[in-house]
N, C-alpha and C positions, 0 to 999 in steps of 0.2 A: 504494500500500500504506500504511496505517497503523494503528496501534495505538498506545490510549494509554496511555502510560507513565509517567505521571505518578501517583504516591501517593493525589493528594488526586482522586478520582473520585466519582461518587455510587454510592452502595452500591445496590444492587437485593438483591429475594429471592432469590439463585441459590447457594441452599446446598451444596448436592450440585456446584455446578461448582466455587465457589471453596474446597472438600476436596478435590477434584481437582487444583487448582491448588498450592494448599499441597504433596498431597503427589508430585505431579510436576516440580514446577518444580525441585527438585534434580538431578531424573532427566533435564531438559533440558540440562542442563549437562554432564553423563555420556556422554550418547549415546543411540543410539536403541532398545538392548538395555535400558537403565535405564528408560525410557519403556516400554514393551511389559511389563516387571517392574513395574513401580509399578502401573499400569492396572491388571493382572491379580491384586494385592494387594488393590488397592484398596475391595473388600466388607468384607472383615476389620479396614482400618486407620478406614475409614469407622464403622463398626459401634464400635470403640472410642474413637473418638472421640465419635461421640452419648453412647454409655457413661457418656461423661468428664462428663457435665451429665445425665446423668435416674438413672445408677444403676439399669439394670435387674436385675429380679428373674429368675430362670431362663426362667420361662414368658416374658418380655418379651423376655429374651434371643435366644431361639430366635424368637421371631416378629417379630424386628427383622433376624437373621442371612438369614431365610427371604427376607423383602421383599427386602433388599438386594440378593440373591442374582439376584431376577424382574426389581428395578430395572437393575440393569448389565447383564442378560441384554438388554432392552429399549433401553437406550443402546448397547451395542454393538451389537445388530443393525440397528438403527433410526436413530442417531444418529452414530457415529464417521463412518460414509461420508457423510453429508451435512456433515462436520466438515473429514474430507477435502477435499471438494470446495470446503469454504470457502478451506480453505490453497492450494489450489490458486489461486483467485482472487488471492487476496493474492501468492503468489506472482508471476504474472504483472503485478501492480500495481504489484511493489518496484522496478522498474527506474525507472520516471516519480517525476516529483513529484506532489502531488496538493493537494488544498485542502482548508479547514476542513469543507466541506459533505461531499466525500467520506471523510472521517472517520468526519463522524455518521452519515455509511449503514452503515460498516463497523460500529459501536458501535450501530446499530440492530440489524445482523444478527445478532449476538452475542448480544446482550439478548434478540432474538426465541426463540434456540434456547434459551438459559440458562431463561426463562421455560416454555417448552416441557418440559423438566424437570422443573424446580418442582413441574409441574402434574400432573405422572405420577408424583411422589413423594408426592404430596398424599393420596391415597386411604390407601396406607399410613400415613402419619402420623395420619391421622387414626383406625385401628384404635389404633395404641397410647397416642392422648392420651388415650383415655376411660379405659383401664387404671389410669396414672396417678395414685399415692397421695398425700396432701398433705405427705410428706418426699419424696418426689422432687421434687416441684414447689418447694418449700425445696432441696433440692440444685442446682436448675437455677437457681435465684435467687442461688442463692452462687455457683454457676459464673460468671454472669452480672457479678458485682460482683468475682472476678475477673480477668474477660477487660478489662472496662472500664479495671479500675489498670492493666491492659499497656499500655491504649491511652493512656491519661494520661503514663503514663513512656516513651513512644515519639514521642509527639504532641505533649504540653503540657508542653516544657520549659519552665519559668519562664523562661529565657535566651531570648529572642529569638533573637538570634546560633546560640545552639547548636542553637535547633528548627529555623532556617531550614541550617541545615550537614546535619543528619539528615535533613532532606525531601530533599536533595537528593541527598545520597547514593544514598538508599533511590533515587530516579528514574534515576540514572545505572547503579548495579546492576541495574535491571531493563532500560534501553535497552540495556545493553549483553550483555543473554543474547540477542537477534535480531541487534544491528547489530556486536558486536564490541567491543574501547575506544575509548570515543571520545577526541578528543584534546582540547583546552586550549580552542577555541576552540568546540568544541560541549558541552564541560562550563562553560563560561562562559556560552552560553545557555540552560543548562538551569538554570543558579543563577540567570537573569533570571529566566524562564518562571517558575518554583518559585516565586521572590518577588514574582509580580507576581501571581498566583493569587488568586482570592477563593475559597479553601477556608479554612473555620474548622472549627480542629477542637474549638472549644467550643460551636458551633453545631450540629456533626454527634454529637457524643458527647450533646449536650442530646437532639436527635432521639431517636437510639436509646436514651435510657433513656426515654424515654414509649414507645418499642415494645416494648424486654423488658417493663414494667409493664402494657401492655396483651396481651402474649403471656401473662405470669403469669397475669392476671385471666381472661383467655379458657380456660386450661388448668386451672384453680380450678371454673369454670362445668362446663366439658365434663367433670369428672371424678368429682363428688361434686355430688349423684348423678352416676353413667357416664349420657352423654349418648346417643342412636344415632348409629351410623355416618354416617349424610345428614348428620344435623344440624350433629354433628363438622366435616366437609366442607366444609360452606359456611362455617362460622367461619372453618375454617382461610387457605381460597380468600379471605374477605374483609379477612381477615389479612395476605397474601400480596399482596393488592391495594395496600392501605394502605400497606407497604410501597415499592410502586412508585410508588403515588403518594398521598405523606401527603395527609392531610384538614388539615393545615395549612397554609395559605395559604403564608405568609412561609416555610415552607422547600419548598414548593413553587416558590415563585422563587428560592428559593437555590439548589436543582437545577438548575432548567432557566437559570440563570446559567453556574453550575458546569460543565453538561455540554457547554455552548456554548464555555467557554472552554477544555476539553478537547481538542474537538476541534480547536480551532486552535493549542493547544500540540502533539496531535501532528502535524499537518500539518505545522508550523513545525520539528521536531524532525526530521522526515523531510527535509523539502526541503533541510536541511542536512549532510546525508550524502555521502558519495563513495561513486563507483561500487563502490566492494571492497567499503563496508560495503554496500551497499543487493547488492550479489549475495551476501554472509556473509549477509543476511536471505533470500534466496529460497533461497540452500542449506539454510537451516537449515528454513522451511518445508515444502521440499521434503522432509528428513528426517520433521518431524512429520507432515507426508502418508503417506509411508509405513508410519510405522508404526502410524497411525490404520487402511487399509487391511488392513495385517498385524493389526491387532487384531480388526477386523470380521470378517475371512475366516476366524479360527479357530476354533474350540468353545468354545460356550459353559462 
């Protein structure tokens, strides 16, 4: 079994998953009533969230509410129970140790479905970007600039010292929502791991401001004049690509460094576990399976 738990990952286009994430990962912590609650919230919290960066108009409103609505009808029929089945695996993994390579399968698989998503969100996205006024696209731009200062005050403490204390927190908070607390001597490896990482996050924050500026410029094009739908689509999709895999050389090695050394952070992070915690992670799986199942099984 493993999952990487570490902060400093490479980001992918997987929009729609990590607003899932965001707004269940509290509800993991709650129980499995809170999860099944959050899920089934989840059109309306999504929806106000886009909100938060395009400022839709009524008509935009209602046909951003609607898509939503087709979208999670679609992930929950379609996707929860192949999500299940993922936890399932992982489950039965937690008890072994595993290797850096079995990592990257797991984080392939992940990325496969995450992407799978994307892509069936893509059609709608692309209905409302041709709508699109050039003050929303100015709202999404200051949303954008932002979200960024969070990531600077979160990320880029001037303090060495204090950034490397916040990464590592932020990674022992999140091992410890599958494995439990852990204790002194595997929060002491996780302050190696954390410091020994080649994640920059003045290299990954540089990245993603030539993406928003290239999402700007592409949503500028598609909107004035309103582009067609196809057209919209393939922008979008080669947007989505780019994404995955910049046209940037040099952080295209940064990634696939990155991603490499992820995996062998959580490899390394599991095989140091005791049996309680590594069965605290397949109990807790076991609950997210359920209630992935109990979410699939019920009305849309």
């Amino acid at each position: 079994m493993t999952l990487s738990f570490s902060r400093n990952v490479v980001r992918r286009p997987r929009i729609i998953l990590a607003l899932l994430w965001l707004l269940l990962a509290p509800a993991l912590l709650a129980g499995c009533s809170a999860v099944r609650f959050g899920y089934n919230q989840a059109p309306e919290l999504v929806f106000w969230w886009f909100d938060g960066y395009a400022d839709f108009d009524d008509a935009q409103a209602r046909q951003v509410r609607e898509r939503l609505v087709q979208w999670f009808a679609w992930h929950r029929r379609t996707q929860l129970p192949d999500y299940a089945a993922l936890l399932a695996r992982m489950r039965a993994d937690a008890a072994a140790d595993t290797t850096p390579e079995r990592a990257c399968r797991w984080w392939a698989d992940m990325r496969e479905r995450a992407e799978r998503a994307v892509d069936q969100a893509l059609p709608y996205a692309a209905e409302v970007a041709i709508t699109l006024r050039p003050a929303q696209i100015q709202h999404i731009e200051r949303r954008y600039a932002r979200v960024d200062d969070e990531f600077r005050r979160d990320h880029l403490d001037p303090d060495p010292a204090r950034r490397l204390e916040r990464a590592v927190e932020r990674t022992v908070e999140r091992a410890e929502i599958v494995y439990g607390t852990l204790d002194e001597r595997q929060r002491a490896l996780v302050a190696r791991l954390v410091a020994a990482s080649p994640f920059d996050p003045e290299a990954w924050l540089a990245e993603r401001l030539l993406r928003q500026q290239e999402m700007l410029q592409m949503l500028r094009r598609l909107s004035s004049p309103p582009a067609d739908r196809d057209t919209a689509l393939a922008a979008l999709r080669a947007h989505a690509e780019r994404a995955t895999r910049s046209p940037r050389e040099g952080h295209r090695r940064y990634q696939e460094k990155l991603e490499s050394y992820n995996c062998m952070f959580a490899a390394t992070l599991h095989n140091a576990t005791t049996p309680a915690q590594r069965q605290a992670a397949a109990a807790k799986f076991r609950g997210w399976e359920g209630d992935l199942r109990a979410l699939a099984a019920a009305p849309d």
